[in-house]
C-alpha beads as a LAMMPS data file, in Angstrom:
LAMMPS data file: protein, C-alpha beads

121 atoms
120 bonds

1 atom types
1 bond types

-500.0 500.0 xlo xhi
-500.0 500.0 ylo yhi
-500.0 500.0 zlo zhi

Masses

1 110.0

Atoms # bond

1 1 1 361.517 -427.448 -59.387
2 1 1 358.089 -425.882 -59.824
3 1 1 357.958 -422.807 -62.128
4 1 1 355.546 -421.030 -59.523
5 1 1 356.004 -418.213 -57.743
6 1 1 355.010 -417.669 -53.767
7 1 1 352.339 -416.421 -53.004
8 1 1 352.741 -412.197 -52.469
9 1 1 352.800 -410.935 -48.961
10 1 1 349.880 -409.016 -48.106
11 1 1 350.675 -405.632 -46.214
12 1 1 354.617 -403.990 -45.554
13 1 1 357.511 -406.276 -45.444
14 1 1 358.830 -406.436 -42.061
15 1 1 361.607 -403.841 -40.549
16 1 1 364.406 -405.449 -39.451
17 1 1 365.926 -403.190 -35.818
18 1 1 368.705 -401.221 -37.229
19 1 1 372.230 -402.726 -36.717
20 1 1 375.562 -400.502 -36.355
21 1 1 378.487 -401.438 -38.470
22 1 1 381.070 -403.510 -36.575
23 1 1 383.126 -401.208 -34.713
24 1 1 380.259 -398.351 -34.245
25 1 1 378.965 -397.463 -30.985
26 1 1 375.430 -397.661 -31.264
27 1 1 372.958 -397.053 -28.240
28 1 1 371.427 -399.871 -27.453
29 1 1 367.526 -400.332 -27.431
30 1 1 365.532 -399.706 -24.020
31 1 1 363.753 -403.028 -23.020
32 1 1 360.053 -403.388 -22.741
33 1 1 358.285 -402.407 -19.713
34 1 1 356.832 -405.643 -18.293
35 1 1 354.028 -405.963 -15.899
36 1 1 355.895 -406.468 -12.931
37 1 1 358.084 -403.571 -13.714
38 1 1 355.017 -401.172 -13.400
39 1 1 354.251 -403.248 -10.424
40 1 1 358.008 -402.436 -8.881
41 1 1 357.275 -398.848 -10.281
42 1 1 354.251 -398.805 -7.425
43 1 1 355.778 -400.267 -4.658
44 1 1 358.827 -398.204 -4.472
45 1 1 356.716 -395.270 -5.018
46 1 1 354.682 -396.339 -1.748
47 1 1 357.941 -397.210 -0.192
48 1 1 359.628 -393.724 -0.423
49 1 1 356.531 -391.845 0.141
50 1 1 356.087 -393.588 3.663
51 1 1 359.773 -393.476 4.580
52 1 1 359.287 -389.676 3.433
53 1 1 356.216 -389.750 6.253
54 1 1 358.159 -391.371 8.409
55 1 1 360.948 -388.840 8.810
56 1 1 359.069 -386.369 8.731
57 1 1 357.147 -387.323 11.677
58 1 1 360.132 -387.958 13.033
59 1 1 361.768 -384.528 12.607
60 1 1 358.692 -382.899 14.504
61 1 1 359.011 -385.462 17.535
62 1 1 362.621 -384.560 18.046
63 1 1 361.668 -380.955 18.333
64 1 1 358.835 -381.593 20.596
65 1 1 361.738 -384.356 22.527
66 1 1 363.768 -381.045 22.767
67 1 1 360.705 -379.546 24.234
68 1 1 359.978 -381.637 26.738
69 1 1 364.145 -381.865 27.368
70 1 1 364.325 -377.996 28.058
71 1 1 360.781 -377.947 30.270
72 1 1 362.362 -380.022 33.310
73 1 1 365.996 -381.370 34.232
74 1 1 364.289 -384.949 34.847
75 1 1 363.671 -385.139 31.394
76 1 1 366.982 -384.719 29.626
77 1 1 366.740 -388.341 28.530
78 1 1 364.457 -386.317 25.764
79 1 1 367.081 -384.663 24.675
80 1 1 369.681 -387.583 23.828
81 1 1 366.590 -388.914 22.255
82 1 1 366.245 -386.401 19.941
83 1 1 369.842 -386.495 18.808
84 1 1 369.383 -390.311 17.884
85 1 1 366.386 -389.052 15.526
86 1 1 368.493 -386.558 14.017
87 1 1 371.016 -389.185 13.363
88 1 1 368.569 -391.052 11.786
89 1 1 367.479 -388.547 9.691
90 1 1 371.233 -387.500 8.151
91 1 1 371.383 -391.319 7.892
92 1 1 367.927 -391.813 5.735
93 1 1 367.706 -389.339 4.131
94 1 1 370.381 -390.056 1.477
95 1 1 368.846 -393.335 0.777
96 1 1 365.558 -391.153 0.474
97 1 1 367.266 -389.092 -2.675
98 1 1 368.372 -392.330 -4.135
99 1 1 365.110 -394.159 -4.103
100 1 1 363.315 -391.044 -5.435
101 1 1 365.427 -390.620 -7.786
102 1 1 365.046 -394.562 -8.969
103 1 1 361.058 -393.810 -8.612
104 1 1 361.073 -390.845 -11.146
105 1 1 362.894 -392.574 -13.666
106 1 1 360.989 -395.846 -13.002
107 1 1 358.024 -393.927 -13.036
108 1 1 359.302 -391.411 -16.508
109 1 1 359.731 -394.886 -18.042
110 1 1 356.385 -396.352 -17.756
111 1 1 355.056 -392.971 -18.689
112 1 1 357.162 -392.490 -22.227
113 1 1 355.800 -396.409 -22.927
114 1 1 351.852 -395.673 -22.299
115 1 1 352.227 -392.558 -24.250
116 1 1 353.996 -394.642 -27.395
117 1 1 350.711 -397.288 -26.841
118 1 1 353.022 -400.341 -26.129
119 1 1 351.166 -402.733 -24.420
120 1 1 352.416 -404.115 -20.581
121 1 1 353.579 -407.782 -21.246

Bonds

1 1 1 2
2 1 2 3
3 1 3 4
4 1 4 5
5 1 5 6
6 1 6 7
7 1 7 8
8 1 8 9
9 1 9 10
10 1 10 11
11 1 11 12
12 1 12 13
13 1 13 14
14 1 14 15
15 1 15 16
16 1 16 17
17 1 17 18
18 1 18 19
19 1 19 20
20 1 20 21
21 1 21 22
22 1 22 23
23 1 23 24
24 1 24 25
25 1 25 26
26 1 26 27
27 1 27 28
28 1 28 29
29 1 29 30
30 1 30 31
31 1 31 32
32 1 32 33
33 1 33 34
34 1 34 35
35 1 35 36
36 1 36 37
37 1 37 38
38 1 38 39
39 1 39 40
40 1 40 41
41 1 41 42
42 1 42 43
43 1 43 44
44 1 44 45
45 1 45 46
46 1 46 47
47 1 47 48
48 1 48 49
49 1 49 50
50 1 50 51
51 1 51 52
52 1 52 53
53 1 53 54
54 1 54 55
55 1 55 56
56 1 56 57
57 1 57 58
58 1 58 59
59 1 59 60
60 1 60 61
61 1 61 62
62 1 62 63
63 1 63 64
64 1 64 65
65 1 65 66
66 1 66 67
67 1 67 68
68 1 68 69
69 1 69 70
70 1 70 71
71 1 71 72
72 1 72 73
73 1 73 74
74 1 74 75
75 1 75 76
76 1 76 77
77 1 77 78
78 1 78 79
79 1 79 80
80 1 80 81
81 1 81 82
82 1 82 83
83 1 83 84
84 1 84 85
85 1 85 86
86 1 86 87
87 1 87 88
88 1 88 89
89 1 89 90
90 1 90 91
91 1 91 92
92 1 92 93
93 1 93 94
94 1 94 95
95 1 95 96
96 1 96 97
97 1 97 98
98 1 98 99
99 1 99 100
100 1 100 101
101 1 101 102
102 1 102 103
103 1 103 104
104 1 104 105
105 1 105 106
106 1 106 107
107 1 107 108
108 1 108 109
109 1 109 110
110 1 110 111
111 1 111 112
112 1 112 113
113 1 113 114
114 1 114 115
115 1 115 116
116 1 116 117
117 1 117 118
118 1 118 119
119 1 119 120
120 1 120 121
């Protein structure tokens, strides 16, 4: 055995994450926000703002269906088209909450990383 001594560490020893005792709840660590989660992020942000469009458009046509429905008798087709839509609409428009809702928080998350400076992996 040598009677040297390491060489000293330049700079501050390293922090090891902080471990609960057995037994403790402890909250567990949020995961890094890759690339192709920011990439997600977009996507389903395009994807809810077009199905948004979408029914939108589709909430004025079955008014103007309705229109056209109560203008003549020969077009009351319109009518039973416009009901469809409005089925549609109840339909989508949960899934619309949900996938906003997945956006913002998607979207909250990518935020609170840029503003710590982590880097996208």
């Amino acid at each position: 055995m040598s009677d040297q001594q390491p060489p000293p560490r330049w700079g501050p020893p390293p922090v090891a994450p902080p471990v609960a005792p057995h037994g403790v709840y402890a909250q567990p660590r949020a995961r890094e926000v890759t690339a192709s989660y920011r990439r997600w992020a977009v996507v389903l942000t395009w994807a809810v703002g077009v199905a948004a469009a979408l029914m939108a458009f589709a909430l004025v046509m079955s008014v103007v269906f309705l229109v056209w429905a109560d203008r003549d008798t020969r077009d009351a087709a319109y009518g039973y088209l416009a009901l469809v839509l409005w089925v549609g609409i109840a339909a989508g428009t949960p899934v619309l909450i949900a996938g906003a809702v997945s956006v913002r928080k998607m979207r909250r998350r990518v935020r609170q990383q840029d503003r710590t400076g982590n880097a996208p992996s």
